[in-house]
N, CA, C and O atoms as a Maestro MAE file, in Angstrom:
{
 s_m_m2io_version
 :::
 2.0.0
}

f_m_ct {
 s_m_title
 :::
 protein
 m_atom[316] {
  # First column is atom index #
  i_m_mmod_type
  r_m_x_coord
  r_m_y_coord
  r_m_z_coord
  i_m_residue_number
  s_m_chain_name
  s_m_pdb_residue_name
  s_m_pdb_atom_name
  i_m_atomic_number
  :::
  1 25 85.878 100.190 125.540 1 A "UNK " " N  " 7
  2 3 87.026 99.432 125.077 1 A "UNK " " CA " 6
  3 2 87.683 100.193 123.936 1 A "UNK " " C  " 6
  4 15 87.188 100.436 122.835 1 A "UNK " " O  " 8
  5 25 89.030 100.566 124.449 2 A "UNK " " N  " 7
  6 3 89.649 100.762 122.764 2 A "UNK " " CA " 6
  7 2 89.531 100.168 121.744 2 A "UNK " " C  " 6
  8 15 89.574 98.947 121.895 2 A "UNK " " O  " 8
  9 25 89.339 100.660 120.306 3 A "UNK " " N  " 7
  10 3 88.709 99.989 119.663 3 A "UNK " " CA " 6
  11 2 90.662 99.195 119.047 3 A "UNK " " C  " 6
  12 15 90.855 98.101 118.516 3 A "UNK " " O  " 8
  13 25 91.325 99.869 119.275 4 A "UNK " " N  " 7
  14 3 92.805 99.520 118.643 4 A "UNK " " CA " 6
  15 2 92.828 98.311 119.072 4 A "UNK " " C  " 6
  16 15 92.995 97.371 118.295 4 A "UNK " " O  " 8
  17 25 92.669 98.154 120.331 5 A "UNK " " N  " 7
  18 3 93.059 96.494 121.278 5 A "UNK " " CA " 6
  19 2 92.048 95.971 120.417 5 A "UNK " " C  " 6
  20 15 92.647 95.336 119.549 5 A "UNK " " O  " 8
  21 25 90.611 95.908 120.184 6 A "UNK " " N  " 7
  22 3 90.112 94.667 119.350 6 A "UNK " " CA " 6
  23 2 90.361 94.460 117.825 6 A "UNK " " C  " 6
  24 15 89.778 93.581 117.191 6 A "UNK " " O  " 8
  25 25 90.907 94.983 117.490 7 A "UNK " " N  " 7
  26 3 91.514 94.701 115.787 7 A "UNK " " CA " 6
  27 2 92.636 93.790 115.936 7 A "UNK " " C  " 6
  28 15 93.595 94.167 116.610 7 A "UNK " " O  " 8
  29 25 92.641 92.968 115.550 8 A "UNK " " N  " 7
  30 3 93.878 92.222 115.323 8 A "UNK " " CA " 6
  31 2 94.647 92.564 113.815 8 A "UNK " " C  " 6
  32 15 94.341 92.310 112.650 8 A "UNK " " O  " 8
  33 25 95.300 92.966 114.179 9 A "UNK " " N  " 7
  34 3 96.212 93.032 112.883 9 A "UNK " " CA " 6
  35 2 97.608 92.580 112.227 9 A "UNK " " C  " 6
  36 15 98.461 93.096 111.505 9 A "UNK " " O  " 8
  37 25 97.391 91.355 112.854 10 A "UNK " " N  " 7
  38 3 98.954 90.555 112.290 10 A "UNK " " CA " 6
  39 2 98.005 88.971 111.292 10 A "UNK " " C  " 6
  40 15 96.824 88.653 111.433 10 A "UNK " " O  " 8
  41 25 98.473 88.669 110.878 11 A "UNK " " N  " 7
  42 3 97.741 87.611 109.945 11 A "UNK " " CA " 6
  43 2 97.737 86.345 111.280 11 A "UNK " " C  " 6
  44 15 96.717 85.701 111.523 11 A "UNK " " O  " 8
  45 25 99.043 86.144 112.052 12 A "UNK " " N  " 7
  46 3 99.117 85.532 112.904 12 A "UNK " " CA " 6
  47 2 97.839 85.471 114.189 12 A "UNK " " C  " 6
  48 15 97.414 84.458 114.746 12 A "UNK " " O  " 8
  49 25 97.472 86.737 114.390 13 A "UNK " " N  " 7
  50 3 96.723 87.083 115.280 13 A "UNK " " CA " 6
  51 2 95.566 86.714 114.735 13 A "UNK " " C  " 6
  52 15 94.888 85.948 115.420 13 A "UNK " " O  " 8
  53 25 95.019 87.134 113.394 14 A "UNK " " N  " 7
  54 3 93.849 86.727 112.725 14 A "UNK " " CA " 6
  55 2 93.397 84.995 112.011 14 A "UNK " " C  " 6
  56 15 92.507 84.484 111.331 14 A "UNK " " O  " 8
  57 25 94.559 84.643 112.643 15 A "UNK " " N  " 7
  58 3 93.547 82.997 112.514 15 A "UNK " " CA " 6
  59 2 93.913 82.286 114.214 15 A "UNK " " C  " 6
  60 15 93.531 81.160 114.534 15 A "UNK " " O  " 8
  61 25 94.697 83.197 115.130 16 A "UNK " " N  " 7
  62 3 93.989 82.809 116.162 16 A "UNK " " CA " 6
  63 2 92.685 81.889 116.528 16 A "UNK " " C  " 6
  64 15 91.669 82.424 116.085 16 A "UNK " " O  " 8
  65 25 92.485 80.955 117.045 17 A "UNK " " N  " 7
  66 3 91.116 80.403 117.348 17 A "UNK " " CA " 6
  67 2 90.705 79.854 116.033 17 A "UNK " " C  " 6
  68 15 89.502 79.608 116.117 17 A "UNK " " O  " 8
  69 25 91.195 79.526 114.761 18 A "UNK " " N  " 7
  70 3 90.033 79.498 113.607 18 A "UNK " " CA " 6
  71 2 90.898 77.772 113.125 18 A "UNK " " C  " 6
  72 15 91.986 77.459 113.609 18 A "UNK " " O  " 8
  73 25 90.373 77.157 112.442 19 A "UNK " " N  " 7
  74 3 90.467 75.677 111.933 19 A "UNK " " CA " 6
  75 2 91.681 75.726 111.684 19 A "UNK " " C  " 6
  76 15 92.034 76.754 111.107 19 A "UNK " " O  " 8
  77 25 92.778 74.686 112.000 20 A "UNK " " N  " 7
  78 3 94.072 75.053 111.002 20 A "UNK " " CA " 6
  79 2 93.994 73.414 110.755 20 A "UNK " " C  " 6
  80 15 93.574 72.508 111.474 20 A "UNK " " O  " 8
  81 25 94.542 73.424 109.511 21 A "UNK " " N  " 7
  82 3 95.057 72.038 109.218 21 A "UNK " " CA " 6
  83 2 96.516 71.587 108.916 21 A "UNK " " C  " 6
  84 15 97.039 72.060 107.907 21 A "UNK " " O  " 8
  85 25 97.185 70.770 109.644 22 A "UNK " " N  " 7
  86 3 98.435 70.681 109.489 22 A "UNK " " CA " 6
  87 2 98.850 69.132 108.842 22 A "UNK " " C  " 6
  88 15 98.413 68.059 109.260 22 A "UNK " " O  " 8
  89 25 99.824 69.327 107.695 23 A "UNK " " N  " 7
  90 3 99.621 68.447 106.848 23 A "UNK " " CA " 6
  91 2 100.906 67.937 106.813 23 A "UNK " " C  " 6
  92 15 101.655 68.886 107.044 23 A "UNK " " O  " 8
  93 25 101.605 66.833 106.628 24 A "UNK " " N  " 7
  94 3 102.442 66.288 106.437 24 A "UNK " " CA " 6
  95 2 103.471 67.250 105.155 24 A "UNK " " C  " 6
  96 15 103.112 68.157 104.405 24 A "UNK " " O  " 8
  97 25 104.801 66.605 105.319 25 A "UNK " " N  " 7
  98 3 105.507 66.991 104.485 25 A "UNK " " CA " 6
  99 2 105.337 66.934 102.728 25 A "UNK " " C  " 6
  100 15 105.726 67.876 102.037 25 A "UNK " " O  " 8
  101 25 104.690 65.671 102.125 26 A "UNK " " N  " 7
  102 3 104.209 64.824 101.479 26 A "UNK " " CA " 6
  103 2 102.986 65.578 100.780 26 A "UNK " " C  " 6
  104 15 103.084 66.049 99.646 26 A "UNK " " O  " 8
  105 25 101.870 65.649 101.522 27 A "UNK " " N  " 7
  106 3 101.181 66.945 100.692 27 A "UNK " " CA " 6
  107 2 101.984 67.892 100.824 27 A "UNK " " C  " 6
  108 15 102.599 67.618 99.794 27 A "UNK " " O  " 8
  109 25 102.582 68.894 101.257 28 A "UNK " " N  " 7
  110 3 103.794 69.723 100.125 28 A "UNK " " CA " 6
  111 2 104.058 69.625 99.057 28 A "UNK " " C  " 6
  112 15 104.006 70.545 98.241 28 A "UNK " " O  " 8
  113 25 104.361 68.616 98.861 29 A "UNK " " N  " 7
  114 3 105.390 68.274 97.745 29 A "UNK " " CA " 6
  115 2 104.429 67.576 96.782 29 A "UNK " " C  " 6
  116 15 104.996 67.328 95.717 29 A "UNK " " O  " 8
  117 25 103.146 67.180 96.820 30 A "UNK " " N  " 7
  118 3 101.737 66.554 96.176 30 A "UNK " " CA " 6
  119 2 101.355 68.109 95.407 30 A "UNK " " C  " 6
  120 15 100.960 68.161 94.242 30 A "UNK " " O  " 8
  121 25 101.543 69.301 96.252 31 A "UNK " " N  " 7
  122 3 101.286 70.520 95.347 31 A "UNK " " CA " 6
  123 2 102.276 71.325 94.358 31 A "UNK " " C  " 6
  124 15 102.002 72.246 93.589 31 A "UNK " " O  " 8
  125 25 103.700 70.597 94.652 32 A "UNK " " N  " 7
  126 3 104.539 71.707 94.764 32 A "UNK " " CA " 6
  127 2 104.872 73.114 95.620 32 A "UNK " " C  " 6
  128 15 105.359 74.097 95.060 32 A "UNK " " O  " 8
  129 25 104.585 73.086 96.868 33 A "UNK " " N  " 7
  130 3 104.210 74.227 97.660 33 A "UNK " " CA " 6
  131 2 105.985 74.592 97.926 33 A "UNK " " C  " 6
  132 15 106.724 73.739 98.417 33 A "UNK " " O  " 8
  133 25 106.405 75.747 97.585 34 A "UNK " " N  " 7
  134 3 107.859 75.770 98.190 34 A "UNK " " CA " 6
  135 2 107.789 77.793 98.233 34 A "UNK " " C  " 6
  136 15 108.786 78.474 97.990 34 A "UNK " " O  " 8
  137 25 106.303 78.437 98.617 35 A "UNK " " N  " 7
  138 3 105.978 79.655 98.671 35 A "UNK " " CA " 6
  139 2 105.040 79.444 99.939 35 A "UNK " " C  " 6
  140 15 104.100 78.682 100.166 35 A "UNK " " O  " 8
  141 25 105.710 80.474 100.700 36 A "UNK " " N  " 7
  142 3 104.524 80.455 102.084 36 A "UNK " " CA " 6
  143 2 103.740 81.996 102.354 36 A "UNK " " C  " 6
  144 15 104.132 82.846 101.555 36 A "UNK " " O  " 8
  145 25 103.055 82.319 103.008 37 A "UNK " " N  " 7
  146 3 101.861 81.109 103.489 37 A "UNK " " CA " 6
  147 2 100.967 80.914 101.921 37 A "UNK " " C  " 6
  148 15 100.951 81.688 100.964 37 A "UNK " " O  " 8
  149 25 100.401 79.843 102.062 38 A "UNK " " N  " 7
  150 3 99.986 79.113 100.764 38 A "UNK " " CA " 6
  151 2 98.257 79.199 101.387 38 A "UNK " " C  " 6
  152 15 97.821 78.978 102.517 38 A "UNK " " O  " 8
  153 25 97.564 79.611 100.129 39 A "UNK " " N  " 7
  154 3 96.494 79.631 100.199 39 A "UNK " " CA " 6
  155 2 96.002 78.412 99.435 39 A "UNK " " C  " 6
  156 15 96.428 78.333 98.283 39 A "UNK " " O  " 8
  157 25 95.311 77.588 99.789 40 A "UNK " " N  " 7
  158 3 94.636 76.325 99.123 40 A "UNK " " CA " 6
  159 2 92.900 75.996 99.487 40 A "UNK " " C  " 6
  160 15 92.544 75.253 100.401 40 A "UNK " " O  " 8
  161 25 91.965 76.722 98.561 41 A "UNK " " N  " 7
  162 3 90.614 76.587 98.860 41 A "UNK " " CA " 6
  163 2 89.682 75.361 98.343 41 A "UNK " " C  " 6
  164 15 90.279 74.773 97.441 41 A "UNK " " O  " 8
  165 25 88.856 74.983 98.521 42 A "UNK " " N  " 7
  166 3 87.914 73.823 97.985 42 A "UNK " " CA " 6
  167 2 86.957 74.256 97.939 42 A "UNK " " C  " 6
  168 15 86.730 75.282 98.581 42 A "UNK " " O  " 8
  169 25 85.667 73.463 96.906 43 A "UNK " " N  " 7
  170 3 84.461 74.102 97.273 43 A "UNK " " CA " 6
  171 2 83.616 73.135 97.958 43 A "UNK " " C  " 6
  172 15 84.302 72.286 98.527 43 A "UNK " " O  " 8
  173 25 82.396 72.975 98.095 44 A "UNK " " N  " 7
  174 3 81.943 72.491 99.361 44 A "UNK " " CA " 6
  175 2 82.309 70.763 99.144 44 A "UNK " " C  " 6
  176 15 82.518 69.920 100.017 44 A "UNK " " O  " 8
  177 25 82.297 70.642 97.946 45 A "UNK " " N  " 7
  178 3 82.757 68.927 97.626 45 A "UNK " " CA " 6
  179 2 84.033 68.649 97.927 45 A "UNK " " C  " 6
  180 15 84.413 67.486 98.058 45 A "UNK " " O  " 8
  181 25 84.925 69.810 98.084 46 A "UNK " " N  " 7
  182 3 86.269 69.367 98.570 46 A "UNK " " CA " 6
  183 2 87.198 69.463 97.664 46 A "UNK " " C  " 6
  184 15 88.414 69.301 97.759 46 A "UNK " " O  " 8
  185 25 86.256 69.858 96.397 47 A "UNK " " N  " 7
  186 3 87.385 69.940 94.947 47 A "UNK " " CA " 6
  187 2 88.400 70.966 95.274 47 A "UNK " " C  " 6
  188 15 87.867 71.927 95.828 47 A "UNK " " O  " 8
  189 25 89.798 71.109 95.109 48 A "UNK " " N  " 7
  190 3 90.630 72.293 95.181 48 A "UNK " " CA " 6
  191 2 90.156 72.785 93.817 48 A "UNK " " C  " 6
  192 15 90.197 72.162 92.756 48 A "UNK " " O  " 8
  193 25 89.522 74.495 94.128 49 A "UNK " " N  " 7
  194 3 89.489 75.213 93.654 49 A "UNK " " CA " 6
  195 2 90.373 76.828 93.330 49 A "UNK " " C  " 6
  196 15 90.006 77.629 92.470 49 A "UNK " " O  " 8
  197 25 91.287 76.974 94.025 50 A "UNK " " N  " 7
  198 3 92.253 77.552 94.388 50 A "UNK " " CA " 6
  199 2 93.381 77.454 95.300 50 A "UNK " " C  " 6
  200 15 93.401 77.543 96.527 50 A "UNK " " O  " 8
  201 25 94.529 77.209 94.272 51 A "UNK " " N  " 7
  202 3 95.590 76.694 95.095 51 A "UNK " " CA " 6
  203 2 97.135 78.075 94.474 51 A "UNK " " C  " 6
  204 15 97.766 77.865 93.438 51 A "UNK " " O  " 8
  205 25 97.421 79.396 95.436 52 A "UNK " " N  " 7
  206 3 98.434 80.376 95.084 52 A "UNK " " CA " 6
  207 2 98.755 80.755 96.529 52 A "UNK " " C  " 6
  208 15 98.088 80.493 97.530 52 A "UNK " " O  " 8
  209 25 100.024 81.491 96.431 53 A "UNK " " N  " 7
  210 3 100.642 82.107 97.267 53 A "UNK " " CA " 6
  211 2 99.479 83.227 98.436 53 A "UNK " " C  " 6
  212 15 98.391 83.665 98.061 53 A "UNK " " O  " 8
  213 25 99.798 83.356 99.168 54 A "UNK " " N  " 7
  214 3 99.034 84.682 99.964 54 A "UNK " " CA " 6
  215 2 99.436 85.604 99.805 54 A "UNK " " C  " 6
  216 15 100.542 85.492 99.278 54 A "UNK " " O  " 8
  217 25 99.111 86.747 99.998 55 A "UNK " " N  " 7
  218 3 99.988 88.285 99.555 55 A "UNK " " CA " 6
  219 2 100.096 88.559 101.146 55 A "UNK " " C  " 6
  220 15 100.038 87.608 101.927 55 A "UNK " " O  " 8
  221 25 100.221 89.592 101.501 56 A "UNK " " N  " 7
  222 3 100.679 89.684 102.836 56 A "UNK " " CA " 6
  223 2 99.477 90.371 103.660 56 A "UNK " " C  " 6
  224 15 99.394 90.284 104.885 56 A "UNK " " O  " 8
  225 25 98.494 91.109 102.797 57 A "UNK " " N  " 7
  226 3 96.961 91.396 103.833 57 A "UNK " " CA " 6
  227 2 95.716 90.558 102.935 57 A "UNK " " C  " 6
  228 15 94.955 91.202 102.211 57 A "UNK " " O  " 8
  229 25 95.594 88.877 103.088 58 A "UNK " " N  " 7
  230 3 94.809 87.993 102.342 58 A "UNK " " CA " 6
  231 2 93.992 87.599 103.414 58 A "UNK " " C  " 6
  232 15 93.039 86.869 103.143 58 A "UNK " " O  " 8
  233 25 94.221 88.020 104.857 59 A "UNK " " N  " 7
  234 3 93.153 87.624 105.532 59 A "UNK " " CA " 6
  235 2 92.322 88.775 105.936 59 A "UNK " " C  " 6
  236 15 91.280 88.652 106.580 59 A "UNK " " O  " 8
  237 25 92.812 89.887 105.540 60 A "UNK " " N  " 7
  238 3 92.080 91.185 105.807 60 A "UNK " " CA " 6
  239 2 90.574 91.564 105.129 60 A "UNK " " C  " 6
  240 15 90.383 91.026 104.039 60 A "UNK " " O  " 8
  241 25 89.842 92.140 105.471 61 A "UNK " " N  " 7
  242 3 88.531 92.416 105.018 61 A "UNK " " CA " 6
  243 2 88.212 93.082 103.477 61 A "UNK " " C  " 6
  244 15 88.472 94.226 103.105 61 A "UNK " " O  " 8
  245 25 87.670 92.168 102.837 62 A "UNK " " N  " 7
  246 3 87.575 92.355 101.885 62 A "UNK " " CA " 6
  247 2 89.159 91.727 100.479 62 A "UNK " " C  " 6
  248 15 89.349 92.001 99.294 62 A "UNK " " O  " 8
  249 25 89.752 91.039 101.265 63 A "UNK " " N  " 7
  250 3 91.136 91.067 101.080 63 A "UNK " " CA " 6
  251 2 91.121 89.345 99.783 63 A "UNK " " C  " 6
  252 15 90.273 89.216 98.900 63 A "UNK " " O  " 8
  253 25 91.886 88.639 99.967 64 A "UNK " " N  " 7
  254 3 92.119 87.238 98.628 64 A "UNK " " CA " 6
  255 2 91.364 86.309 99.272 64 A "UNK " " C  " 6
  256 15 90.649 85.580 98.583 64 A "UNK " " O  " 8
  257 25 91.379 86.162 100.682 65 A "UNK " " N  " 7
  258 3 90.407 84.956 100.978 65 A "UNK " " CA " 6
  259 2 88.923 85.359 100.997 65 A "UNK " " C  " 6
  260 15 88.170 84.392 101.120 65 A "UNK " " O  " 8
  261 25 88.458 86.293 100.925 66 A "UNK " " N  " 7
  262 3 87.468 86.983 101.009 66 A "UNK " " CA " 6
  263 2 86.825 86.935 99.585 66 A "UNK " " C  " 6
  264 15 85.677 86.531 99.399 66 A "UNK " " O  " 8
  265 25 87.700 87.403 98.537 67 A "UNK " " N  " 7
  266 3 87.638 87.335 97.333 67 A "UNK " " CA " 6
  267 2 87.183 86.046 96.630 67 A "UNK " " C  " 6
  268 15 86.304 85.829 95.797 67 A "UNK " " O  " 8
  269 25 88.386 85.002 97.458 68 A "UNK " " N  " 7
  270 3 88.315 83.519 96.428 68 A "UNK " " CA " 6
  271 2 87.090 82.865 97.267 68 A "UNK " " C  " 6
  272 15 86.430 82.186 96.480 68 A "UNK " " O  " 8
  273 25 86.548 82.820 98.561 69 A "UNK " " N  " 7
  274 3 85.152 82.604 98.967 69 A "UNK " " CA " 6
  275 2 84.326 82.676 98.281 69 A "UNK " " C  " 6
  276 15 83.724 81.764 97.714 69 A "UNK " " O  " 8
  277 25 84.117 84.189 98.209 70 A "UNK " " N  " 7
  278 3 82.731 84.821 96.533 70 A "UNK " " CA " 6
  279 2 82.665 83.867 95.880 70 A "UNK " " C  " 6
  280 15 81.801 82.992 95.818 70 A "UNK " " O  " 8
  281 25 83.944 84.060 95.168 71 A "UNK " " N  " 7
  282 3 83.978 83.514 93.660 71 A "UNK " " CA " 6
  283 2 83.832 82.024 93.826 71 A "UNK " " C  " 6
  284 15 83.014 81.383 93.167 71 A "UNK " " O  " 8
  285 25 84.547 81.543 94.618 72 A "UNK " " N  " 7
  286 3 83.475 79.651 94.785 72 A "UNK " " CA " 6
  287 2 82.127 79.718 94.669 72 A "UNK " " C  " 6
  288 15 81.309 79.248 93.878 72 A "UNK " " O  " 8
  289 25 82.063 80.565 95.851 73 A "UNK " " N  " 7
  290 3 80.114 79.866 96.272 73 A "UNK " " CA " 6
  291 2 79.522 80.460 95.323 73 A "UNK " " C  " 6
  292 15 78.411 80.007 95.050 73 A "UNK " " O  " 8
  293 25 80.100 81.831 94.372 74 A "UNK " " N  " 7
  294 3 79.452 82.219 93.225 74 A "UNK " " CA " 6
  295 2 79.211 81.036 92.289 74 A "UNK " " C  " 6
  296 15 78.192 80.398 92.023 74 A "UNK " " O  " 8
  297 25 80.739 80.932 91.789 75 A "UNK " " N  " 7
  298 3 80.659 79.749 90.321 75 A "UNK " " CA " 6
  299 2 80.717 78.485 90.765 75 A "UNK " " C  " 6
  300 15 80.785 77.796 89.747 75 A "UNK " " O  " 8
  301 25 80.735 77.385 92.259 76 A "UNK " " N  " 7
  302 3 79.974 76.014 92.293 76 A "UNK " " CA " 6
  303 2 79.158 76.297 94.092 76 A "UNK " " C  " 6
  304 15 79.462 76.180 95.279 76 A "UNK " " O  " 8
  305 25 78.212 76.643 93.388 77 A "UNK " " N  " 7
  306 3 77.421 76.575 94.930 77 A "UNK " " CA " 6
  307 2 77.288 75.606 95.392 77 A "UNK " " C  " 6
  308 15 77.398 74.529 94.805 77 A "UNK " " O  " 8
  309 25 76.989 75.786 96.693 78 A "UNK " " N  " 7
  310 3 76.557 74.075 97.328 78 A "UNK " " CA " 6
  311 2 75.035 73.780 96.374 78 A "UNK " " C  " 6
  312 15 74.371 74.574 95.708 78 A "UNK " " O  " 8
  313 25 74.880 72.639 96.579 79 A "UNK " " N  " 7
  314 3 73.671 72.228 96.162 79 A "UNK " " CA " 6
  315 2 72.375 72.693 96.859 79 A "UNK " " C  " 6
  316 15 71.281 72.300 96.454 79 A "UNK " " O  " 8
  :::
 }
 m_bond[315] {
  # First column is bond index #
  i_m_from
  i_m_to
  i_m_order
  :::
  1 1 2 1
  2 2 3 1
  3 3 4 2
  4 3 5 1
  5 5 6 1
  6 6 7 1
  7 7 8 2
  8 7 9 1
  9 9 10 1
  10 10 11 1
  11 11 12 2
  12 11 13 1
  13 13 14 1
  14 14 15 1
  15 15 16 2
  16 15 17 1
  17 17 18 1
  18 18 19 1
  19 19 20 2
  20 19 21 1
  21 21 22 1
  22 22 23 1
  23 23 24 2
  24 23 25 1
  25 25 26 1
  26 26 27 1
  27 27 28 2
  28 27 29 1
  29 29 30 1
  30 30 31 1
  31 31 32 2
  32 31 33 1
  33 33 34 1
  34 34 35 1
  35 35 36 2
  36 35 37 1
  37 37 38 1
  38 38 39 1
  39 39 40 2
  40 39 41 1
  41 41 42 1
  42 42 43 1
  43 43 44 2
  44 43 45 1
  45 45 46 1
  46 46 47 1
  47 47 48 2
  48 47 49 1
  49 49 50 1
  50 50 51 1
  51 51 52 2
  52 51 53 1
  53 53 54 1
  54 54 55 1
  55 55 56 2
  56 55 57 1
  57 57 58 1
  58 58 59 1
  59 59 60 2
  60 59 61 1
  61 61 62 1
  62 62 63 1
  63 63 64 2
  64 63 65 1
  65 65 66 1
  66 66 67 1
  67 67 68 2
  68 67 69 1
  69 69 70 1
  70 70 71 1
  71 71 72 2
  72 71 73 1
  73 73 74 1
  74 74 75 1
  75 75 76 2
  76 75 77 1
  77 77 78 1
  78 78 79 1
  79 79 80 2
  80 79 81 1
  81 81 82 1
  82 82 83 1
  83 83 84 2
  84 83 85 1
  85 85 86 1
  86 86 87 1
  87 87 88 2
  88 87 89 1
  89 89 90 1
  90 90 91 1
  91 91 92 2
  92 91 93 1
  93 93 94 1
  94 94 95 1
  95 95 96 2
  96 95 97 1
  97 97 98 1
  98 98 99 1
  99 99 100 2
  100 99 101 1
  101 101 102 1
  102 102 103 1
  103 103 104 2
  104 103 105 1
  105 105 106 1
  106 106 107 1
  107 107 108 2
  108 107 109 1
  109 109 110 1
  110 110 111 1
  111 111 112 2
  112 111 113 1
  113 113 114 1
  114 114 115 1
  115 115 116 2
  116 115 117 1
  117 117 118 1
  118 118 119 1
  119 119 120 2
  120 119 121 1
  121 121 122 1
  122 122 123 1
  123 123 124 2
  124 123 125 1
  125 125 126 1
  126 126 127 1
  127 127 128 2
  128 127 129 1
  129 129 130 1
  130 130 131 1
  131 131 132 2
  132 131 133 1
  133 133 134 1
  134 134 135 1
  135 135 136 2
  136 135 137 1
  137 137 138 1
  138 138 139 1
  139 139 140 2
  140 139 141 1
  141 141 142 1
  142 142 143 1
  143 143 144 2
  144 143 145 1
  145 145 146 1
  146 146 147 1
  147 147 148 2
  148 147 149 1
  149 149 150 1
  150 150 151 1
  151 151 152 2
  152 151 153 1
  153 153 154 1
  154 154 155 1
  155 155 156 2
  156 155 157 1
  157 157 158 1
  158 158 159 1
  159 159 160 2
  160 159 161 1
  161 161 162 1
  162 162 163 1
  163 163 164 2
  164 163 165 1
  165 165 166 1
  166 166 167 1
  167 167 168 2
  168 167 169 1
  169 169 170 1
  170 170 171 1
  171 171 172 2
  172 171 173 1
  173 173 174 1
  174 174 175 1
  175 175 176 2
  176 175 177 1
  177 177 178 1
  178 178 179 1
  179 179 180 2
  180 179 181 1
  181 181 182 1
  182 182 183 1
  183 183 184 2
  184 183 185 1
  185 185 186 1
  186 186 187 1
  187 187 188 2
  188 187 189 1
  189 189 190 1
  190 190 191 1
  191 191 192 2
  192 191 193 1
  193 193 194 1
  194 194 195 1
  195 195 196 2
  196 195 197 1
  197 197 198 1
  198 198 199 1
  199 199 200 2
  200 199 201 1
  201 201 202 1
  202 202 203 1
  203 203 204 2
  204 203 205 1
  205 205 206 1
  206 206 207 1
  207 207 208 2
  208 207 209 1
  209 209 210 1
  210 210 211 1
  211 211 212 2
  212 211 213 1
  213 213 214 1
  214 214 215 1
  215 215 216 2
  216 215 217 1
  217 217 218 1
  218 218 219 1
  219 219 220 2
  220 219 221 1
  221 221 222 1
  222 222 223 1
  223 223 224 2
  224 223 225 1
  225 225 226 1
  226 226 227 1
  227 227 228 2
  228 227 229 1
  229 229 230 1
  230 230 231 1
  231 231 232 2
  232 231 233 1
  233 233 234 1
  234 234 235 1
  235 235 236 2
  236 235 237 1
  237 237 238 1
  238 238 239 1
  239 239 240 2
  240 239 241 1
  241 241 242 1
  242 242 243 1
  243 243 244 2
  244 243 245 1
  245 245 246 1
  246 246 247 1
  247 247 248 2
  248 247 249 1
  249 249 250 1
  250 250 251 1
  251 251 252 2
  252 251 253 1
  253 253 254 1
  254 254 255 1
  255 255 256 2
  256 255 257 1
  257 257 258 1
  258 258 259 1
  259 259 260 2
  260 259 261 1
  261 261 262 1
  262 262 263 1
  263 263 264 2
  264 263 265 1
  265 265 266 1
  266 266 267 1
  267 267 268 2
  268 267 269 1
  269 269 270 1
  270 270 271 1
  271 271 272 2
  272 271 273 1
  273 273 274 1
  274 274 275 1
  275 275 276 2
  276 275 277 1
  277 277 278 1
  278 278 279 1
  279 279 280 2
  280 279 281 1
  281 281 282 1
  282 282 283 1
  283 283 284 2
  284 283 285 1
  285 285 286 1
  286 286 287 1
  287 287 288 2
  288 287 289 1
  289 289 290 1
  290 290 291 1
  291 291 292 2
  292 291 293 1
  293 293 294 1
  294 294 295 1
  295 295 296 2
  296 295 297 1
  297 297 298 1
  298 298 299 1
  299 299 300 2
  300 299 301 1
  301 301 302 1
  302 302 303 1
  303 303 304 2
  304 303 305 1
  305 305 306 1
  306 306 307 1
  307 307 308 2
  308 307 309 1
  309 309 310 1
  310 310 311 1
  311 311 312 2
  312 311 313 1
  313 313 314 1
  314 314 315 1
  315 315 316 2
  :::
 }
}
């Protein structure tokens, strides 16, 4: 297999298949969100722990979601 065909490399392509949550207009505007795509993380209790803009390679390896993961389960682990 080429290895080119299995990389996905559009951000679009890379949450293919993965959880999405789609939220009313209302939470928008509960964050102020008027910057897309919007990154908004919790930690395992659900607390928002990070709520900023995405940069444009944040789903890439090693990349902001990767980053702000660490740093949750670093500073409030699950129990």
């Amino acid at each position: 297999m080429d290895q080119q065909l299995a990389i996905k490399s559009t951000p679009d392509a890379r949450l293919e298949d993965t959880p999405t949550v789609i939220v009313p207009m209302e939470t928008l505007d509960a964050f102020a969100a008027v910057d897309f795509p919007l990154i908004i993380a919790t930690d395992h209790n659900g607390i928002v722990r990070v709520l900023q803009v995405a940069s444009d390679d944040a789903l890439g390896p090693g990349g902001e979601i990767d980053q702000i993961v660490m740093h949750i389960l670093a500073t409030w682990p699950p129990d």
